[in-house]
VEXTOR-503748 format. One record per residue (C-alpha): residue in one letter; x, z, y negated. Coordinates in steps of 0.5 Angstrom, whole numbers, padded with zeros to 4 digits, always signed. Example, Ala and Ser with C-alpha at 12.3 -4.5 7.8 and 13.67 -1.06 7.14 Angstrom:
BEGIN
A+0025+0016+0009S+0027+0014+0002
% end
This chain:
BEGIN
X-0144-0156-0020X-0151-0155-0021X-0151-0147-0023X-0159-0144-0024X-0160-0137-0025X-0168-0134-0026X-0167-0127-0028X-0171-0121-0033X-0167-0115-0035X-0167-0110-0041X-0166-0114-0046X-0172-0119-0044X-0178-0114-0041X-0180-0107-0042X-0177-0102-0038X-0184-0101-0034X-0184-0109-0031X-0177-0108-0029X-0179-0102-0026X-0185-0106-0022X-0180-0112-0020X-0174-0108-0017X-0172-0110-0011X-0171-0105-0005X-0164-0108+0000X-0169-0110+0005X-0172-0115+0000X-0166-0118-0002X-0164-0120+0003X-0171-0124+0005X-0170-0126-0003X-0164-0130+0000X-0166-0132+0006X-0172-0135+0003X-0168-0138-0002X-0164-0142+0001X-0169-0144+0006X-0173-0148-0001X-0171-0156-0001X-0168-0155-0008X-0163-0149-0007X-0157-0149-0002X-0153-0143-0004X-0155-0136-0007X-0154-0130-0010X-0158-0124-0012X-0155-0119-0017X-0160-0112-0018X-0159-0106-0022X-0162-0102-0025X-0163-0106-0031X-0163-0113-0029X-0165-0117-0023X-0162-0125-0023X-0163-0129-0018X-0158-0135-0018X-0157-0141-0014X-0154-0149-0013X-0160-0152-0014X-0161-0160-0014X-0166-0161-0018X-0166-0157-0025X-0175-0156-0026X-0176-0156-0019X-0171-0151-0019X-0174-0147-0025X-0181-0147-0021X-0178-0144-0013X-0173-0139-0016X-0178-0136-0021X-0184-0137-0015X-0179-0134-0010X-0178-0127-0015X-0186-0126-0016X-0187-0126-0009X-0181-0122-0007X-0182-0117-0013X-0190-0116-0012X-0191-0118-0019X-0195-0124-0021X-0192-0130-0023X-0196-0131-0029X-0195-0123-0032X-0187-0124-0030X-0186-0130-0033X-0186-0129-0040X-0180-0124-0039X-0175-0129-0035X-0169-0133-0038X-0166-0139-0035X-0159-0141-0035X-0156-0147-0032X-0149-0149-0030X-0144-0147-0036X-0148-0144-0040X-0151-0140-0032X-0143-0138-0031X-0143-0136-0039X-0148-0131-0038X-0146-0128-0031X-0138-0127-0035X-0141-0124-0040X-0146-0119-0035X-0138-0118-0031X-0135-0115-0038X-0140-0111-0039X-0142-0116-0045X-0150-0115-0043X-0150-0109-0040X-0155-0103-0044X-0148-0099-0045X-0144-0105-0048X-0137-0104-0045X-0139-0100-0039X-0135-0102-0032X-0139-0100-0027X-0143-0107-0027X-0136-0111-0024X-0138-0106-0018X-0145-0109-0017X-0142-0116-0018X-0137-0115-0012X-0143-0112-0007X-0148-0117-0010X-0143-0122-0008X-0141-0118-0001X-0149-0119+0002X-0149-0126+0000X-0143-0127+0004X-0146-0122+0010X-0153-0127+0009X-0149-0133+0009X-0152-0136+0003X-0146-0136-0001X-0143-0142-0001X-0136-0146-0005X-0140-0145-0012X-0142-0139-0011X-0137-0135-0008X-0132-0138-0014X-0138-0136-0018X-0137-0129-0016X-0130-0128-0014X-0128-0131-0022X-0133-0126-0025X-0130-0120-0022X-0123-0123-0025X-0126-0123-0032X-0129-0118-0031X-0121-0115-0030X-0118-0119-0035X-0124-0116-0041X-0122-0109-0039X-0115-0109-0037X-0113-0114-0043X-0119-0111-0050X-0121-0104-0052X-0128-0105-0049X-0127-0099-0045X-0127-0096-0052X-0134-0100-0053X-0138-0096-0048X-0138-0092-0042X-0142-0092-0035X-0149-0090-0036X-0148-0084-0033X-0143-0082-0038X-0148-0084-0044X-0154-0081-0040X-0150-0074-0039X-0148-0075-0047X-0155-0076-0048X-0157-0070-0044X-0152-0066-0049X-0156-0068-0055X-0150-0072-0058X-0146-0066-0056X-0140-0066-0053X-0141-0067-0046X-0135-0061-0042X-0138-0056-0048X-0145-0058-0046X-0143-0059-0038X-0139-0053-0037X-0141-0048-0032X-0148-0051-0031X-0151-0052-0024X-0153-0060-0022X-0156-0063-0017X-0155-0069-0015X-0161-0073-0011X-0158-0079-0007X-0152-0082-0005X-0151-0088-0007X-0146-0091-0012X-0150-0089-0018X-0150-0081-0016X-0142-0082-0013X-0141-0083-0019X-0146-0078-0023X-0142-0072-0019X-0135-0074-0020X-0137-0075-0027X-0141-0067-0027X-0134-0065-0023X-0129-0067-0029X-0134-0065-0035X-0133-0058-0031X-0140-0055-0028X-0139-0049-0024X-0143-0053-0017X-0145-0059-0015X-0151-0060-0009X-0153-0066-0006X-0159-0069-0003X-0160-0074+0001X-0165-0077+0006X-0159-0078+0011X-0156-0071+0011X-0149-0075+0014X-0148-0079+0007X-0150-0072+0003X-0145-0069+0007X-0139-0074+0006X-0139-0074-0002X-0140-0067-0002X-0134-0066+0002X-0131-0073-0002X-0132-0067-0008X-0129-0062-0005X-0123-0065-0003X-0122-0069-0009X-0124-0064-0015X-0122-0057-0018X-0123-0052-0012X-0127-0047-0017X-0132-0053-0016X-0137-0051-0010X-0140-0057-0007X-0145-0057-0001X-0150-0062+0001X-0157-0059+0004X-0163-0064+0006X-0168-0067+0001X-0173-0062+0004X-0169-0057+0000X-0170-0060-0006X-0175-0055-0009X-0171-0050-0008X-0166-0052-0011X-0169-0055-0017X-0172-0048-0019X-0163-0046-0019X-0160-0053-0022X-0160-0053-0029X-0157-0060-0029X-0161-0066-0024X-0158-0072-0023X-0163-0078-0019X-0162-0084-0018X-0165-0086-0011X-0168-0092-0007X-0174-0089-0006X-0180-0093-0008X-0185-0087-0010X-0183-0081-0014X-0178-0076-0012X-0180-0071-0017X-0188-0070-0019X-0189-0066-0026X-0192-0061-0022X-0186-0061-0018X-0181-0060-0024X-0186-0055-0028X-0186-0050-0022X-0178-0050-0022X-0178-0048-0030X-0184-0043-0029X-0180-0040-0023X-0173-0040-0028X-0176-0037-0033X-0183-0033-0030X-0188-0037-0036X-0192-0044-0034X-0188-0050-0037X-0195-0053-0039X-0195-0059-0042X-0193-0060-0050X-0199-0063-0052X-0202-0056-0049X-0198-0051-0052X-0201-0052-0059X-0208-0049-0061X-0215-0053-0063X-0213-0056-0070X-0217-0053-0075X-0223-0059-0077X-0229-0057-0082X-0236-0059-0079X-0239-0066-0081X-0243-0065-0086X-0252-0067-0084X-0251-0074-0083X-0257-0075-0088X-0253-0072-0093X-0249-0077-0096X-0247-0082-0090X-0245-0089-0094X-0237-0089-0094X-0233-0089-0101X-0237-0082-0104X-0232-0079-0107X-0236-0071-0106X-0234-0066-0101X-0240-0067-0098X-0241-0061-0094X-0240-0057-0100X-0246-0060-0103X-0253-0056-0104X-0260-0058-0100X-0264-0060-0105X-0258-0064-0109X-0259-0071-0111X-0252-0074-0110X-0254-0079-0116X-0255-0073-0120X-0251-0070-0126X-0251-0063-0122X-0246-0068-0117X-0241-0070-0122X-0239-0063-0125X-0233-0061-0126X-0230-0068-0122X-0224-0072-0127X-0224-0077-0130X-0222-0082-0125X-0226-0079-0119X-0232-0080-0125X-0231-0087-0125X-0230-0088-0118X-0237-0084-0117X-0240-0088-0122X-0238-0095-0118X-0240-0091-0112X-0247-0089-0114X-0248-0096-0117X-0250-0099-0110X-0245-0103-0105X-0246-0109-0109X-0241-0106-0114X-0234-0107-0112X-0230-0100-0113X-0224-0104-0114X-0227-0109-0120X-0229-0103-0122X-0222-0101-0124X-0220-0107-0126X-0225-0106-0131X-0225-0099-0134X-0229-0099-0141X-0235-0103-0136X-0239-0097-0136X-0235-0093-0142X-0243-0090-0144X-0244-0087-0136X-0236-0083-0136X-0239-0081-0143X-0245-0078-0141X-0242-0076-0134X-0236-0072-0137X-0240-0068-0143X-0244-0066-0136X-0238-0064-0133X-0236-0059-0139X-0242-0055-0138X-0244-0055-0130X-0241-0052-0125X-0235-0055-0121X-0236-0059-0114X-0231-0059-0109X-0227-0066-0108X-0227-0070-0102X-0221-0068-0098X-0218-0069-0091X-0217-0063-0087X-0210-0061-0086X-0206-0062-0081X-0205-0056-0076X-0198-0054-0075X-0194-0056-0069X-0191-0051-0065X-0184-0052-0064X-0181-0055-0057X-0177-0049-0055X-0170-0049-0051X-0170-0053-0045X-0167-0050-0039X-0167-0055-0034X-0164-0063-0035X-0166-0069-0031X-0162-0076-0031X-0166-0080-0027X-0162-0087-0027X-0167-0090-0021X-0171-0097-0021X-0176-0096-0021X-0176-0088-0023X-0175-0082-0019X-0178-0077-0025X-0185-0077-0027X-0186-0080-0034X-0190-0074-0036X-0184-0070-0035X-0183-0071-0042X-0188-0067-0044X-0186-0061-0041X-0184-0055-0045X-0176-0053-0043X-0175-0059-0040X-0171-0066-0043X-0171-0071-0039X-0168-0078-0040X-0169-0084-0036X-0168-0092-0036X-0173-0092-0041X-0170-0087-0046X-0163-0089-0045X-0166-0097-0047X-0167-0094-0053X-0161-0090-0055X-0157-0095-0053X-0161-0100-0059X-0158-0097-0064X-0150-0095-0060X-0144-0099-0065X-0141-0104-0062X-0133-0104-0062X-0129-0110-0065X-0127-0111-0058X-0132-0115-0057X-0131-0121-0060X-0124-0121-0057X-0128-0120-0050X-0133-0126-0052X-0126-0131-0053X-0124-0129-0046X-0131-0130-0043X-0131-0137-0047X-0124-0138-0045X-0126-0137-0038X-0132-0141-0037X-0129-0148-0039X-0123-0146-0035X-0128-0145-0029X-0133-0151-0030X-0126-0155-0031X-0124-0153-0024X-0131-0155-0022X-0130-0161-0024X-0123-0162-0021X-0125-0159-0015X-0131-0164-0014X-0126-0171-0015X-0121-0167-0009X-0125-0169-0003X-0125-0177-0006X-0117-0177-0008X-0115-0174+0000X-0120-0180+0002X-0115-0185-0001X-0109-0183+0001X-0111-0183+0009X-0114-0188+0008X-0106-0191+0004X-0103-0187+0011X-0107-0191+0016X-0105-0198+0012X-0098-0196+0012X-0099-0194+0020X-0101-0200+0021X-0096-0204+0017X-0091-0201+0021X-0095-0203+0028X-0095-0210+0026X-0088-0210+0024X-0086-0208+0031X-0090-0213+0034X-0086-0218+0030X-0079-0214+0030X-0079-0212+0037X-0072-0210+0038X-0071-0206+0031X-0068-0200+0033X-0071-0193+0031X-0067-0192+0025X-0069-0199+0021X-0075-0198+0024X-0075-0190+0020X-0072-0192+0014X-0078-0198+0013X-0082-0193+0014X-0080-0188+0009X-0079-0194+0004X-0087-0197+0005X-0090-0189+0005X-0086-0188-0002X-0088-0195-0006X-0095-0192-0003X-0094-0186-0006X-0092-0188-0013X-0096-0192-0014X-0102-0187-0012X-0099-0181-0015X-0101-0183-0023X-0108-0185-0022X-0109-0179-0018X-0106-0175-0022X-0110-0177-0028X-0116-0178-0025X-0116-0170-0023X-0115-0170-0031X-0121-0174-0033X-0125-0170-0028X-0123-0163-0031X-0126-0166-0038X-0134-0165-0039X-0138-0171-0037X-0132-0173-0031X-0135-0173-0026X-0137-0180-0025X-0129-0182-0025X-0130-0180-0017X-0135-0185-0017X-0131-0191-0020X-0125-0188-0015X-0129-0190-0010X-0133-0196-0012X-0125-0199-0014X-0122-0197-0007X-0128-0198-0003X-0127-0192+0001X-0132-0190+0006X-0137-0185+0003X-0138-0181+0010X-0131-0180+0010X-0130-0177+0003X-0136-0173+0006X-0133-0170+0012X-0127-0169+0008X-0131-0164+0003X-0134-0161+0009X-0128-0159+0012X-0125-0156+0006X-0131-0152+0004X-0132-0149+0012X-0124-0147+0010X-0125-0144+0004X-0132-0140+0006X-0128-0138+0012X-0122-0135+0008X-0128-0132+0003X-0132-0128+0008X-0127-0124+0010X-0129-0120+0003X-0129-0121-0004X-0122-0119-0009
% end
């Protein structure tokens, strides 16, 4: 097994690059194709999701593998291989099948425990398998993670870990609230009709909104998961589909939006979406940073006045005519603000801060300045405008979801009074500081249990075709044993001749019977692959036959798998 995956997710790039590299269905497929046509891979695989994308191969050669497939997804994603490449992560054979276990439970998703991700496993492995890129060790890859991925939530508490995106997103949406009380008899408007927003409806159907429109580019598919709703949900729910030029219309009436499509542009513009909120609520969503008024900044004072940094005077409130080394510029100042003064009016070469270390060094000119101070009037101190208040953010009246990559809501969304959104960005954040269950560890003992299991029966599998070579090359010597026996014994009758043969065949077997079954033992260990080696150096076994027997295996096993994942 030579396992390679190439891959950035949130854990290894800002949201922003991720959001550049993501990968419409059609460059997937040119991805694979392209793969597998590179001298170093043989099978391939692409897992693209909302927070990830890997790209996984058999490859032959480690460094030349690294190269192509790290290559391949620059070309494919648009962005530079010099600018992507400090956000890739490498794995290889064990620690490539850890990594994708890990990702099958739910182990490096941004919401840690959530299940949906066994979903994009198995469609993953499903187009590897419709592109025929996927080969023996990827189609066990695959099929193995969505087991574990099974096994993690069927047999741990990791479920209680975490939650599907949408449901931490909606819960991000209610403010930490509780989602029915927040949800309940709301609007929501759910762009797209992929997987993501299936699920996205289904969840604002459970939490208890009033009415779910959805909107799709294909009208049909819109039409089908409304009527999914309205067949499966609560009849007082209303569900209807309407055409994505209907969108503007119905932002204005949703008071919930969920987005999550496969557009590579922007769904909803900030213009759009502050048009919505204007016509709900009749005043102009201008932007946050607009509602507040000019902060209050005092002018600068004359730039021949004092300009040499560290006066410690307000100097725009010092008189024309004022000589700022005067007395008349030190009345009424402290006795710290003397000696800073002091250190100041000295020149730049006194070091205000030695200054302070040694405070009786000029004890004759603080003396003589403070006895002025007594008697003159008091000059205002040098101090920094206060801040304008920032008027507060009113309520929103309108959420937005947007679980799309790259993003359906514009980014400056966020600056709009009486909206809030929450995108992949916002959720990576959130998530940061979500508490992991203790499940987890058991989840981990799982998934290493899982991966030596695997790698064992890689390693098993990879002695099979060498150990089904001896043995038809055993059944050919008995079969031409049995022919020579005729030759000198022509007139055995069939039932002698029977019975010889069953004995010859059964000494053949026990014989072979503990060496093959040990050496399938050995292989399974780490660093047993060489046992296939020595069986065949030991027997002299004819390499093109061992070949043709794995060829034969792998054509029958692919066959069965392509007929669709578990």
């Amino acid at each position: 097994m030579s396992l390679l995956v190439v891959g950035l997710s949130h854990r290894s790039a800002p949201v922003s690059v991720l959001e550049r590299a993501s990968l419409s269905a059609d460059a997937q497929f040119k991805l694979l194709q392209d793969t597998v046509a590179a001298e170093p891979a043989t099978e391939a695989g692409v897992l693209a999701t909302c927070n990830r994308i890997e790209l996984y191969a058999d490859v032959d050669k480690f460094h030349a593998g690294v190269a192509e497939l790290s290559t391949l997804l620059a070309q494919h994603s648009g962005v530079g291989l010099e600018e992507l490449t400090p956000y890739l992560y490498v794995h290889y054979e064990d620690r490539a099948v850890h990594h994708l276990f890990s990702v099958a439970c739910g182990l490096d998703s941004m919401v840690v425990g959530e299940g949906q991700i066994l979903g994009q496993i198995k469609d993953s492995l499903a187009r590897a398998q419709e592109g025929h890129t996927a080969g023996r060790l990827l189609n066990d890859l695959f099929q193995q993670a969505l087991r574990v991925g099974k096994r993690a939530h069927s047999e741990t508490g990791i479920d209680r870990a975490g939650q599907s995106l949408v449901t931490f997103g909606l819960e991000q949406l209610a403010a930490g609230g509780d989602v029915t009380a927040w949800a309940r008899g709301k609007r929501a408007l759910v762009i797209g009709a992929g997987s993501m927003s299936s699920l996205a409806a289904a969840t604002l159907a459970r939490a208890g909104v009033a009415e779910i429109v959805v909107a799709n580019r294909t009208f049909d598919r819109a039409e089908r998961l409304a009527q999914i709703l309205a067949e499966n949900g609560d009849p007082d729910i209303v569900s209807r589909a309407v055409p994505m030029e209907s969108v503007p219309t119905e932002l204005t009436r949703a008071d919930v939006v969920v987005s999550c499509t496969g557009a590579t542009g922007l769904v909803l513009t900030a213009a759009a979406v502050a048009t919505a909120v204007e016509g709900r609520t009749g005043a102009p969503a201008a932007l946050a940073e607009d509602r507040s008024g000019p902060a209050d900044v005092r002018p600068l004072p004359p730039t021949s006045v004092g300009t040499d940094d560290g006066c410690p005077l307000d100097l725009s409130a010092v008189q024309p005519g004022f000589s700022l080394m005067g007395e008349a510029a030190v009345a009424g100042m402290d006795a710290a603000t003397l000696e800073q003064h002091a250190a100041w009016a000295a020149g730049p070469a006194v070091d205000r801060r030695e200054a302070a270390r040694r405070p009786g060094a000029d004890a004759e000119l603080i003396t003589a300045l403070a006895a002025t101070a007594a008697t003159v009037g008091r000059i205002p101190e040098r101090r920094r405008p206060e801040p304008a208040p920032v008027p507060a953010r009113p309520e929103p009246v309108l959420f937005l979801l947007d679980l799309a990559m790259p993003r359906d809501v514009d980014a400056a969304v966020h600056r709009l009074a009486g909206v809030r959104l929450v995108d992949i960005e916002s959720l990576a954040e959130a998530s940061a500081d979500a508490p992991m269950a203790a499940d987890v560890d058991q989840v981990r003992r799982i998934v290493s249990d899982e991966v030596a299991a695997f790698g064992a029966a890689q390693r098993a599998a990879h002695i099979t075709p060498t150990v089904v070579a001896l043995r038809a090359m055993a059944a050919d010597v008995v079969a031409g044993e049995i022919a020579r026996l005729d030759g000198r014994l022509p007139g055995l009758d069939d039932k002698h001749r029977a019975e010889i043969t069953q004995t010859v065949r059964r000494v053949v077997d026990k014989l072979l019977h503990a060496p093959t079954v040990r050496v399938k033992q050995l292989a399974a260990e780490p660093g047993g692959a060489g046992y296939a080696d020595a069986l065949r150096t030991l027997f002299d076994l004819d390499q093109e036959t061992v070949a043709s027997v794995s060829r034969a295996e792998d054509s029958t096993e692919t066959n069965a798998e392509n007929r669709g994942p578990a």
